[in-house]
C-alpha positions in Angstrom: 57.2 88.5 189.7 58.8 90.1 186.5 56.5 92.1 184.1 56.8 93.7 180.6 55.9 97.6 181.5 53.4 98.8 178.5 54.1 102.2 177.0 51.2 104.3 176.3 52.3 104.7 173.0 51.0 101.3 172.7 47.4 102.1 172.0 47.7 104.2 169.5 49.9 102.0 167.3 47.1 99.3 168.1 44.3 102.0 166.3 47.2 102.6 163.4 47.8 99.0 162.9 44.1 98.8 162.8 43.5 101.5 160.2 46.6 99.8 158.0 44.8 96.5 157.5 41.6 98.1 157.1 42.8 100.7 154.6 44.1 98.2 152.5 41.4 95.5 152.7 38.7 98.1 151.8 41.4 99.3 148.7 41.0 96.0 147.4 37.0 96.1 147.3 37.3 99.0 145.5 37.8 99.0 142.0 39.0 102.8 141.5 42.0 101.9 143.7 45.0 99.8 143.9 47.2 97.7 146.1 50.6 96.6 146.0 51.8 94.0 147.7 55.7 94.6 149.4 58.5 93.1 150.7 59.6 94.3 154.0 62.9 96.3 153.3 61.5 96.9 149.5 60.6 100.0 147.0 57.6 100.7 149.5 58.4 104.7 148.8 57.9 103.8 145.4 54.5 102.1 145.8 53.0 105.2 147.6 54.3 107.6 145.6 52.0 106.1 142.8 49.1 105.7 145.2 49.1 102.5 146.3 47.9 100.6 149.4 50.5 98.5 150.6 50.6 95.4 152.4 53.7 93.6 153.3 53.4 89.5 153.7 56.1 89.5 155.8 54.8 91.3 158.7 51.2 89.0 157.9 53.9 85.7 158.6 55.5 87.3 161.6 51.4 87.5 162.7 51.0 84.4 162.1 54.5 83.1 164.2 53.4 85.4 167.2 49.7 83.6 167.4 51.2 80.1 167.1 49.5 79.4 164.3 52.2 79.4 161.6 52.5 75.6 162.5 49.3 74.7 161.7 49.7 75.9 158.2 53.6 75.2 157.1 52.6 71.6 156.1 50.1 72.5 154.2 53.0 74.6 151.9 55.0 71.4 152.3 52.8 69.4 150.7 52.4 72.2 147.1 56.2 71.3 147.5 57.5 74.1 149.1 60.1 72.5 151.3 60.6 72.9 155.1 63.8 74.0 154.9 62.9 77.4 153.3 61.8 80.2 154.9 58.9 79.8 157.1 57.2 83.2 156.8 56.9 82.0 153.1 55.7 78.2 154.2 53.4 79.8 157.0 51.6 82.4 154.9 51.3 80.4 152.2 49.9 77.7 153.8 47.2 79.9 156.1 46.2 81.2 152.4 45.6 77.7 151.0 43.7 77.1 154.0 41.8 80.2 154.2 42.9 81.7 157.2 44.4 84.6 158.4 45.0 86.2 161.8 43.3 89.4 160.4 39.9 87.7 160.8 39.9 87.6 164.5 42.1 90.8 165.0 40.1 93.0 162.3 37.4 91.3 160.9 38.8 91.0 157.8 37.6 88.5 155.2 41.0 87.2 154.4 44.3 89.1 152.8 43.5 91.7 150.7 43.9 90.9 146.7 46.9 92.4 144.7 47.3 94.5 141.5 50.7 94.0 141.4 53.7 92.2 143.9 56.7 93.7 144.0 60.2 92.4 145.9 63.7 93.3 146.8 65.7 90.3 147.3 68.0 92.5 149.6 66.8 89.6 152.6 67.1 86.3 150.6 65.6 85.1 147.0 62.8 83.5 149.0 61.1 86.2 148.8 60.7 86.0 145.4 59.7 83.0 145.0 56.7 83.8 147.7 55.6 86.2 145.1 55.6 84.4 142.1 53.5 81.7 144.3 50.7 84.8 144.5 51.5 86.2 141.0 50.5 83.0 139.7 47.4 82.5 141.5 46.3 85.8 141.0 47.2 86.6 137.9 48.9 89.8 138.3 52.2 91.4 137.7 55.3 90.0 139.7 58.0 93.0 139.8 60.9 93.8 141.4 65.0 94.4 141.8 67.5 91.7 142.3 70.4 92.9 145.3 74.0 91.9 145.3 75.0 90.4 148.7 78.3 90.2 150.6 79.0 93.8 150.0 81.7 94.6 151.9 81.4 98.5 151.2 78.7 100.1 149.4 80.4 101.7 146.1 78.3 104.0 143.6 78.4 101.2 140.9 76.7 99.0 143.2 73.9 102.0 143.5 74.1 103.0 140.1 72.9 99.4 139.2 70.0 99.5 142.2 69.0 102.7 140.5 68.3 101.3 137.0 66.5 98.5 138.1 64.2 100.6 140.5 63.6 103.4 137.6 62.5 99.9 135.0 59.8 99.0 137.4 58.1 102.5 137.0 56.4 101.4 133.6 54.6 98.9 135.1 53.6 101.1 138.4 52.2 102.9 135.6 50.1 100.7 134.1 48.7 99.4 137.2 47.9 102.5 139.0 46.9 104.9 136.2 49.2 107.5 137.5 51.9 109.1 135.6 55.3 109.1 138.0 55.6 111.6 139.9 58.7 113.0 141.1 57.9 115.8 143.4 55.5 113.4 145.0 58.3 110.5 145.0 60.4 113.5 147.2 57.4 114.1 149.5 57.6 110.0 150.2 60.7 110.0 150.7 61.3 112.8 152.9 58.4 111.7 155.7 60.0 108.1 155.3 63.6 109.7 156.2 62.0 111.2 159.1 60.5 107.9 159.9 64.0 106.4 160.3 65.3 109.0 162.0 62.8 109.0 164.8 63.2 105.4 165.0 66.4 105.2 165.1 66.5 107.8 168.3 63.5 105.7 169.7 65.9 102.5 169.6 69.4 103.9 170.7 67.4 105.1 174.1 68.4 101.9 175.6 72.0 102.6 175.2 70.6 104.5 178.3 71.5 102.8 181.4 69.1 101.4 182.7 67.7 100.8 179.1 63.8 102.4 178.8 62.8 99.4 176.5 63.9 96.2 175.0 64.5 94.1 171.9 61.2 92.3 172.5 59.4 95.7 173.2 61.0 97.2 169.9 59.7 94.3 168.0 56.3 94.9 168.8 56.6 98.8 168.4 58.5 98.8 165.3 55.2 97.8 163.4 54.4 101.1 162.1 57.9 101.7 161.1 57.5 98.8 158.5 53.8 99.3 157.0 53.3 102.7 157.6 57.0 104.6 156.7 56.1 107.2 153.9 52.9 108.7 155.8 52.6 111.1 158.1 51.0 109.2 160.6 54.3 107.0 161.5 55.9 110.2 162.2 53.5 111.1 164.8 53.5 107.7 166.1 57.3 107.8 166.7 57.2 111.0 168.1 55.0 110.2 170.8 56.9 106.8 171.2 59.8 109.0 171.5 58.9 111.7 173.9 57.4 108.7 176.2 61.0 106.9 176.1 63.0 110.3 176.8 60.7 110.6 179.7 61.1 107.2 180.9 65.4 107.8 180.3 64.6 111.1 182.5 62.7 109.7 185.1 65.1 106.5 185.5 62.4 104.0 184.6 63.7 100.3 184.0 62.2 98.6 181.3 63.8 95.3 183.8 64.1 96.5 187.0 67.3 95.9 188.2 69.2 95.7 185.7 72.6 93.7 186.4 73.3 92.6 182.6 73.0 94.1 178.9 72.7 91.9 175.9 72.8 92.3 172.3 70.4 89.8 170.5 71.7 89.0 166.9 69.1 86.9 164.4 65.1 86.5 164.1 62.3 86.9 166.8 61.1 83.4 168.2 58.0 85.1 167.2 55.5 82.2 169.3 58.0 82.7 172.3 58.4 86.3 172.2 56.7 87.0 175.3 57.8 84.1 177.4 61.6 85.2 176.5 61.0 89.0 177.3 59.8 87.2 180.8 62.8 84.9 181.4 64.8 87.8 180.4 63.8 89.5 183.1 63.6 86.9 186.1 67.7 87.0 184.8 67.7 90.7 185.7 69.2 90.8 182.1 68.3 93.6 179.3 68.4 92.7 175.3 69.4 96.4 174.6 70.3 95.9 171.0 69.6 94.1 168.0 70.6 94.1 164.3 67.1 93.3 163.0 65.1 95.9 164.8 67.8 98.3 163.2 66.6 97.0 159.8 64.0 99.8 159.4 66.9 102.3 160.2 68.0 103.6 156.7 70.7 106.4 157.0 71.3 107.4 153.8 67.4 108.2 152.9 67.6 111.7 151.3 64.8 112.9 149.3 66.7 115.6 147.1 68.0 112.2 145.8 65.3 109.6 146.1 66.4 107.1 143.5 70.0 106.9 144.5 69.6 107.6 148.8 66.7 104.3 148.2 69.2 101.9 146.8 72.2 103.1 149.0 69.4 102.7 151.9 68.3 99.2 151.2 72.0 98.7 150.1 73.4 99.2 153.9 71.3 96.9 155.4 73.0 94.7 158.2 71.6 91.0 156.1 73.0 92.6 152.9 76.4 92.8 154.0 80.1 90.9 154.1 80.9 89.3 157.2 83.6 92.1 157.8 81.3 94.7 157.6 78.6 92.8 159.8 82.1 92.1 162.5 82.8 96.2 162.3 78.7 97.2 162.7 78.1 94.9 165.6 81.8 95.7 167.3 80.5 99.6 167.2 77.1 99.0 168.7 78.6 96.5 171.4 80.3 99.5 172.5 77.6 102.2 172.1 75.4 100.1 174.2 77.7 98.6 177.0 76.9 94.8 175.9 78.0 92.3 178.2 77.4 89.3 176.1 75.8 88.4 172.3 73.0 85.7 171.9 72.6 84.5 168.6 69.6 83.0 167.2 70.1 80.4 164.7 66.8 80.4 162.5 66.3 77.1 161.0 64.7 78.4 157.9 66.6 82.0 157.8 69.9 81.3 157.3 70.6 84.5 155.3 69.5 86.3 158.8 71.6 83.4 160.7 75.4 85.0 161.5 76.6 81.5 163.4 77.6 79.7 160.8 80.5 80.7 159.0 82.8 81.9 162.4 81.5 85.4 162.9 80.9 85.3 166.7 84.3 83.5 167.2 85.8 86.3 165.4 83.8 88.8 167.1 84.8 87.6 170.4 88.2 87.8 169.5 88.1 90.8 168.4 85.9 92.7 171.0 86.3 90.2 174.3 82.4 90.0 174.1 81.3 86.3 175.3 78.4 84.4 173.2 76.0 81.9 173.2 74.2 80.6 170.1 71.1 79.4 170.7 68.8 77.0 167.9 65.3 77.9 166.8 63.1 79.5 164.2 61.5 82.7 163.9 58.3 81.0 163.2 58.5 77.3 163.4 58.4 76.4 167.0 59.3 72.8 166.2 62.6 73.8 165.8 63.3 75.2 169.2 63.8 73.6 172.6 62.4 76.1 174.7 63.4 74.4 178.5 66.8 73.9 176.6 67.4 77.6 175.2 66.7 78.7 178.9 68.7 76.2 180.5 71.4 77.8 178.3 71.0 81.2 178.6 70.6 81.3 182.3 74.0 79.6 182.6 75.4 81.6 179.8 74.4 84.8 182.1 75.6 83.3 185.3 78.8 83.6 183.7 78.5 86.9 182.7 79.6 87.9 186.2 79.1 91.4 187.9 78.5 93.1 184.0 79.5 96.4 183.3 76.8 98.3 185.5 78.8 96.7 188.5 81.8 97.0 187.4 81.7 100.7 186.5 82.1 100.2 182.7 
């Protein structure tokens, strides 16, 4: 029988995960310090260089998706009038909130989701997440905050990070006034530079499975990428990744499939199923088949972090993103990493309520095919609303999908 082959690494990110929601819940109990509450791919560099606990909603809705719970809790969000058709992180979290609940209870022993002093966003992803905010602005009464990015970019020009700049410097008075720290720029640098490191360590940690066969997976990179959103800035997601690292190197040394076997390599593009993230990794491997790649796992990967220039290497950063850019751009960024990591084929998850991280509906994987000779298969789901995906008929279409794959690369000497 196939298995998913646990990395030592593992426990330790447990403990750091552990510490993360702990830190922050006991922040909020405390009235001499502060928390902010952060989009994913937002000013988090920002937010620590003032002192702040930070606590990202997002990865608390990807929680929820992964227990199978989110479903329990997106009608209750339906019914305040948020609709089902928007995302269902937002729906999710907001709906465990009304009800009371959290994941954190059981994992932690947390009370519920610690209370903000202030919210801040980057609608880099999609304007939903501002909206989520201003849902927990309002009912807490604190400050909402945050920068409004352009989308479709094509190529990322200097006016488009000139005007990323201004609007990160305006949300300093604020940071201000809810911390009761002055700005500080040397300490800004310091954030910025263990964050770089962050991404660079990550990155090497994820292109190991261009490594044939591939030491890890798209569904073990979206378990061990967890530090690498709530913890980049400190030093302790550095050590993490370098561990992570040194384990991987050894595994690419020693020849150690992460699917033993390996006849096919395939690039996932879209959201986690979240609630069927183990039973894919599974099926996955019955097929023999290793997800080497994937766009969103690359999302924490910020090249252009340097912290002689914090400011303007933040906004080119969060400017570059994969979700933030033209369809061109996304065509030339997966055409290179189909090459870099000998894909055989592209699945695309549709995500019913993320159609901003959805690439299936406007031609690109036609084009893409055309243009690199890379079959596809598009498969329909959510990231956290199971409702919306046919699990017997996304594996009844992948396996054939697969079949037709034929001998891959690895047999054919490519």
């Amino acid at each position: 029988m196939p298995e998913i082959k646990p990395f030592r690494a593992q426990k330790r990110m447990k403990e750091l995960m552990a510490g993360h929601f702990r830190g922050v819940d006991a922040a909020a109990k405390d009235p001499d310090r502060k928390v902010a509450w952060c989009t994913s791919v937002g000013p988090a560099e920002l937010l620590h260089s003032f002192g702040f606990e930070v606590y990202y909603p997002e990865n608390h809705g990807a929680m929820l998706g992964a227990t199978r719970s989110a479903e329990k809790y997106i009608p209750l969000a339906n019914a305040l009038g948020y609709s089902p058709d928007i995302c269902s992180y937002l729906t999710s979290d907001i709906g465990a909130f009304l009800a009371g609940e959290t994941p954190l209870q059981r994992a932690y022993g947390l009370e519920g989701v610690p209370r903000p002093d202030v919210l801040v966003y980057n609608t880099n992803q999609c304007r939903d997440v501002k909206d989520w905010f201003s849902f927990y602005g309002r009912r807490f009464g604190v400050p909402v905050i945050g920068v409004n990015s352009p989308t479709g970019i094509s190529e990322v020009t200097q006016a488009h990070v000139d005007a990323m700049v201004a609007q990160f410097k305006a949300l300093i008075p604020t940071l201000e006034e809810v911390s009761g720290r002055r700005f500080d720029p040397d300490r800004f640098r310091e954030v910025m530079r263990l964050s770089a490191e962050t991404s660079d360590l990550w990155k090497e940690c994820l292109w190991q499975a261009s490594h044939r066969p591939a030491p890890l997976t798209f569904f073990d990179a979206c378990i061990l990428m967890g530090p690498a959103v709530v913890l980049r800035g400190t030093p302790e997601a550095v050590a993490f990744y370098k561990e992570l690292l040194a384990e991987l190197k050894e595994r690419v040394d020693g020849g150690v499939a992460a699917v033993e076997g390996e006849r096919h390599r395939v690039y996932w593009e879209g959201m986690p199923v979240w609630g069927k993230l183990r039973d894919l990794a599974l099926f996955f491997q019955e097929l023999r088949t290793a997800v080497v790649v994937s766009t969103y796992c690359n999302s924490w990967v910020f090249d252009a972090f340097d912290p002689a220039e914090p400011f303007e290497s933040m906004a080119r950063a969060y400017l570059e993103l994969f979700i933030v850019r033209s369809d061109d751009a996304k065509e030339r960024i997966m055409a290179r990493l189909i090459e870099e990591f000998q894909v055989d084929g592209v699945v695309y998850h549709d995500a019913k309520t993320c159609p901003h991280n959805s690439n299936t509906r406007y031609g690109l994987p036609q084009r893409l095919k055309e243009r690199t000779g890379v079959p596809f298969i598009v498969i329909y789901g959510d990231l956290n609303d199971l409702r919306c995906f046919s699990e017997e008929q996304a594996k009844t279409n992948i396996e054939a999908f697969v079949e037709q794959l034929g001998p891959g690369r690895a047999a054919a000497g490519g």
